[in-house]
KERO-986389 format. One record per residue (C-alpha): x, z, y negated; residue number from 1. Coordinates in Angstrom, 1 decimal. Layout:
N
[[X Z Y] NUM] ...
This chain:
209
[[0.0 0.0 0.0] 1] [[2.8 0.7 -2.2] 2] [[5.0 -2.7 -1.5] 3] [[1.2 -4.4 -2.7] 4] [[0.9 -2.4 -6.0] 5] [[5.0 -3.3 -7.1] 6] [[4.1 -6.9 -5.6] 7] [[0.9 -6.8 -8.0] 8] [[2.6 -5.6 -11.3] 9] [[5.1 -8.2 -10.7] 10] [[2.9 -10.8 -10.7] 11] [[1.0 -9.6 -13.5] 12] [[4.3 -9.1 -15.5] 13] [[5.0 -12.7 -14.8] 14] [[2.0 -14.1 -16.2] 15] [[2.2 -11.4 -19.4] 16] [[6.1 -12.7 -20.1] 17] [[6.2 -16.3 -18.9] 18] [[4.8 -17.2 -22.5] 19] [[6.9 -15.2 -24.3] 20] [[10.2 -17.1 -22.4] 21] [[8.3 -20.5 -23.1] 22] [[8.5 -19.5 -26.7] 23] [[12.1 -18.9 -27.2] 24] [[13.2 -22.5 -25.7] 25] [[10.6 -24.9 -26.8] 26] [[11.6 -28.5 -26.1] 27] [[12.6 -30.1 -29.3] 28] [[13.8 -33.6 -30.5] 29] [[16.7 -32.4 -32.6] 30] [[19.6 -29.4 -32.4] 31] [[21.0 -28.0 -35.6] 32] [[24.7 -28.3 -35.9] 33] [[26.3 -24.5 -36.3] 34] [[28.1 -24.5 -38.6] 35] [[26.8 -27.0 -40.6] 36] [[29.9 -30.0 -41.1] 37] [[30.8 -31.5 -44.6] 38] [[29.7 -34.9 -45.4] 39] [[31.6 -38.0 -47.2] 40] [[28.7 -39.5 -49.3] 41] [[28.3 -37.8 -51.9] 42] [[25.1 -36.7 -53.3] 43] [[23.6 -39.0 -50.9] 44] [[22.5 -38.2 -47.9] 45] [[24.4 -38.9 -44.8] 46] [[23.4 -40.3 -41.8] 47] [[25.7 -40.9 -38.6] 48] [[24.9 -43.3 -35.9] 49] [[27.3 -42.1 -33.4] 50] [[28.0 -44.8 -30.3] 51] [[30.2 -46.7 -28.5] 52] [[30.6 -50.5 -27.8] 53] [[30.2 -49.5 -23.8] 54] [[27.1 -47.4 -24.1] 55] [[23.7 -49.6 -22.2] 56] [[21.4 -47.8 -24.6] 57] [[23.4 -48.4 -28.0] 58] [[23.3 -51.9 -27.6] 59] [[19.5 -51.6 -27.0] 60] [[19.6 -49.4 -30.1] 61] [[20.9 -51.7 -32.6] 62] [[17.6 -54.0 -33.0] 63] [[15.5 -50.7 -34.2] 64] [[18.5 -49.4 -36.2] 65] [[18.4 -52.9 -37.6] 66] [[15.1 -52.6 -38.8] 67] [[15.5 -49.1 -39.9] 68] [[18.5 -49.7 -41.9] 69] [[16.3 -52.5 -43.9] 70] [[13.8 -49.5 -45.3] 71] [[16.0 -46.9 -45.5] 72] [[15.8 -44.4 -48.0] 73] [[17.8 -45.3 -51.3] 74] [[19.3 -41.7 -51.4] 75] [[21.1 -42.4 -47.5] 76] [[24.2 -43.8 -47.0] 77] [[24.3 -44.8 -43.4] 78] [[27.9 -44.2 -41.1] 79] [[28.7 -45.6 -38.1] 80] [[30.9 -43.0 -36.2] 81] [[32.5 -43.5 -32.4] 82] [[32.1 -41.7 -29.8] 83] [[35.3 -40.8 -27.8] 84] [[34.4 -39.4 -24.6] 85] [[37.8 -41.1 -22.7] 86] [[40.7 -43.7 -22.7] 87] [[38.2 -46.8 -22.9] 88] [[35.8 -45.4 -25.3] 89] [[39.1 -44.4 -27.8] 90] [[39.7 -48.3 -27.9] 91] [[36.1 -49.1 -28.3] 92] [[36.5 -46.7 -31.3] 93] [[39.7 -48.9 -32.5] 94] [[38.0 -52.0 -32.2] 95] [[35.6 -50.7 -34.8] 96] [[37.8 -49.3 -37.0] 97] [[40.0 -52.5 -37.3] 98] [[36.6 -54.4 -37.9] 99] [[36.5 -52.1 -40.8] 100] [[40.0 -52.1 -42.0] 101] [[39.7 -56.0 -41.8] 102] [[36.3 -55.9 -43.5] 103] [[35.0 -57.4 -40.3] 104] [[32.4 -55.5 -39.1] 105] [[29.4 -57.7 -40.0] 106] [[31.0 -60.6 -38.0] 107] [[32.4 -58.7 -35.0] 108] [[29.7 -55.5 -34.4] 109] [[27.5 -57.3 -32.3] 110] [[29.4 -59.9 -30.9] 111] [[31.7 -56.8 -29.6] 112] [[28.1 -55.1 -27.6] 113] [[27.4 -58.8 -26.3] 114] [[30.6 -59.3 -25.0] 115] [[30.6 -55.9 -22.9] 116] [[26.6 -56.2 -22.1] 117] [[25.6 -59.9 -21.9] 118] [[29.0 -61.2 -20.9] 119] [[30.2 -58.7 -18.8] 120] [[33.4 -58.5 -20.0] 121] [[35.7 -55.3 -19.6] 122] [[37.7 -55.4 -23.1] 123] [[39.3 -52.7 -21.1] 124] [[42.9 -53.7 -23.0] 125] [[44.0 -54.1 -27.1] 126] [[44.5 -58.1 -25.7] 127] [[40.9 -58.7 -24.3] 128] [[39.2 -57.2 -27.5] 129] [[41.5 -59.4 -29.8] 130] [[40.0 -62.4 -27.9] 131] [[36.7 -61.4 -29.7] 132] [[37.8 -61.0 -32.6] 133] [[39.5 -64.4 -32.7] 134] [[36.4 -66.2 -31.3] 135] [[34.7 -64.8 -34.6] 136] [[37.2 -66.3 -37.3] 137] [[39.6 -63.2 -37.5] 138] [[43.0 -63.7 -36.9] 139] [[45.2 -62.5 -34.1] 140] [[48.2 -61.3 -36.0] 141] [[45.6 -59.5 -38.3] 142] [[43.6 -57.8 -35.3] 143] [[46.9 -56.5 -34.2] 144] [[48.4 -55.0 -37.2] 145] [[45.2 -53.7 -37.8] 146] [[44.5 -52.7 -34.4] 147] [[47.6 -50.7 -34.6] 148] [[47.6 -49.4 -38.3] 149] [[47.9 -45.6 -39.2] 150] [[45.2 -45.2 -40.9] 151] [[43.1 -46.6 -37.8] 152] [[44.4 -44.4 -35.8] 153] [[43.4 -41.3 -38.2] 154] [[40.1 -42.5 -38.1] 155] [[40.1 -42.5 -34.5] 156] [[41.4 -39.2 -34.4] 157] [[39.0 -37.9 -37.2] 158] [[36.2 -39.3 -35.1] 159] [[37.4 -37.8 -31.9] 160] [[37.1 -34.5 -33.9] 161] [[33.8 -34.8 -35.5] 162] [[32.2 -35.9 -32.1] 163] [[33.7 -32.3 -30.9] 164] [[32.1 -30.5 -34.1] 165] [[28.9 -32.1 -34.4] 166] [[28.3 -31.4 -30.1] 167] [[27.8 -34.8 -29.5] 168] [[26.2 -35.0 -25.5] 169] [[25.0 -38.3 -25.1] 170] [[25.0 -41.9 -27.4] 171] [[23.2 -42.8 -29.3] 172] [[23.1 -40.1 -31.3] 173] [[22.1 -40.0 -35.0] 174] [[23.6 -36.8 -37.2] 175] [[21.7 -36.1 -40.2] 176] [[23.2 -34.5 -43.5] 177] [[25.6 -32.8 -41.6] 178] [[23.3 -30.7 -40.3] 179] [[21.4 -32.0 -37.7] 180] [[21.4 -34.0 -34.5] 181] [[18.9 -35.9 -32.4] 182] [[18.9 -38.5 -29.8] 183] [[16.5 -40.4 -27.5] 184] [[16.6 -38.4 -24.6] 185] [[16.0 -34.9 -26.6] 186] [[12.1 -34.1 -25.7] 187] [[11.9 -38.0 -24.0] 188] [[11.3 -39.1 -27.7] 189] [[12.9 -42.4 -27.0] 190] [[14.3 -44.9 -29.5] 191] [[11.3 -44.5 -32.1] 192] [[10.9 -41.3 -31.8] 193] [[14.1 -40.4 -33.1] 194] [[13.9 -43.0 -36.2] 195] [[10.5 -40.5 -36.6] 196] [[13.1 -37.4 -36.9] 197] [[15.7 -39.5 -38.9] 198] [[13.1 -40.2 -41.2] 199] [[11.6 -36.4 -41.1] 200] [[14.6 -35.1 -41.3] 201] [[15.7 -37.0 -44.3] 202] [[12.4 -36.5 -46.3] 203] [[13.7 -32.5 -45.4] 204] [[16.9 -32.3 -47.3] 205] [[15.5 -35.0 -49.8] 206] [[13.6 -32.0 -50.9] 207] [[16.5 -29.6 -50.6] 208] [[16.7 -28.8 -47.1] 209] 
């Protein structure tokens, strides 16, 4: 009779408490970054696309960023940032940074996705992603001292270090303000979804956080 009673007000503590422990992790579609992390734009505010040129989904991303990037606010600057997870996504983050030292990101950002995820190439070496590059009017010799350059390799570093501090878990990811963090798979909110929190998110520290 007693094993029944403690059996009993077990039970009943279970059902009294299980909504209590729902309450302190509720599924959400962002994480706020702790500590906050300084931004470069200014009084603008920032938003970070962080990927990489190997990541499935971030090529699937780029049509709605696309279209998201043509309404954006006027008060956010928008930063691509890459995500450095190993070896092969370090040179993915390369590639991007010498698109932007050689002010060739407009003509090499997507070609770069196709090639890995229509094409099937690898680009697994500096050689293979200087063949895109050259397909798409830049020059070798410029590719490669870009490619190379010091200050691409601080930016790669930099970006290795902000992926660290912002808790980056999965790409795409889009950072907002410094501040917060959200990405499709956060509460199953998908590709639109997260443009929803971007945009909610925004309209927040528009209005002073």
């Amino acid at each position: 009779m007693r094993f029944i009673k403690i059996a009993t007000l077990f039970l009943l503590s279970a059902f009294v408490l299980a909504p209590a422990f729902a309450q302190l992790a509720p599924p959400a579609p962002y994480k706020n970054i702790v500590p906050p992390q300084p931004t470069s734009t200014g009084d603008k505010i920032e938003v970070v696309e962080i990927f990489s040129y190997g990541c499935s989904h971030c090529h699937r991303f780029e049509a709605t960023l696309e279209r998201w990037l043509k309404n954006k606010p006027d008060n956010v600057e928008f930063v691509r940032l890459p995500a450095i997870f190993s070896p092969q996504l370090a040179l993915f983050a390369r590639a991007y940074y010498a698109a932007e030292a050689l002010n060739v990101v407009d003509k090499v950002h997507k070609p770069l996705f196709d090639a890995v995820h229509m094409q099937k190439r690898r680009l697994g070496s500096e050689d293979e992603i200087a063949e895109v590059f050259v397909e798409n009017g830049v020059s070798k010799d410029d590719f490669h001292k870009a490619f190379r350059s010091f200050s691409v390799e601080a930016k790669v570093r930099r970006a290795a270090e902000l992926g660290k501090r912002y808790g980056v878990e999965a790409t795409p990811s889009m950072v907002i303000n410094g501040k917060y963090i959200t990405n499709p798979g956060m509460d199953n909110i998908g590709f639109d979804g997260m443009i929803e929190q971007i945009n909610k998110l925004v309209a927040k520290e528009s209005k002073g956080g």
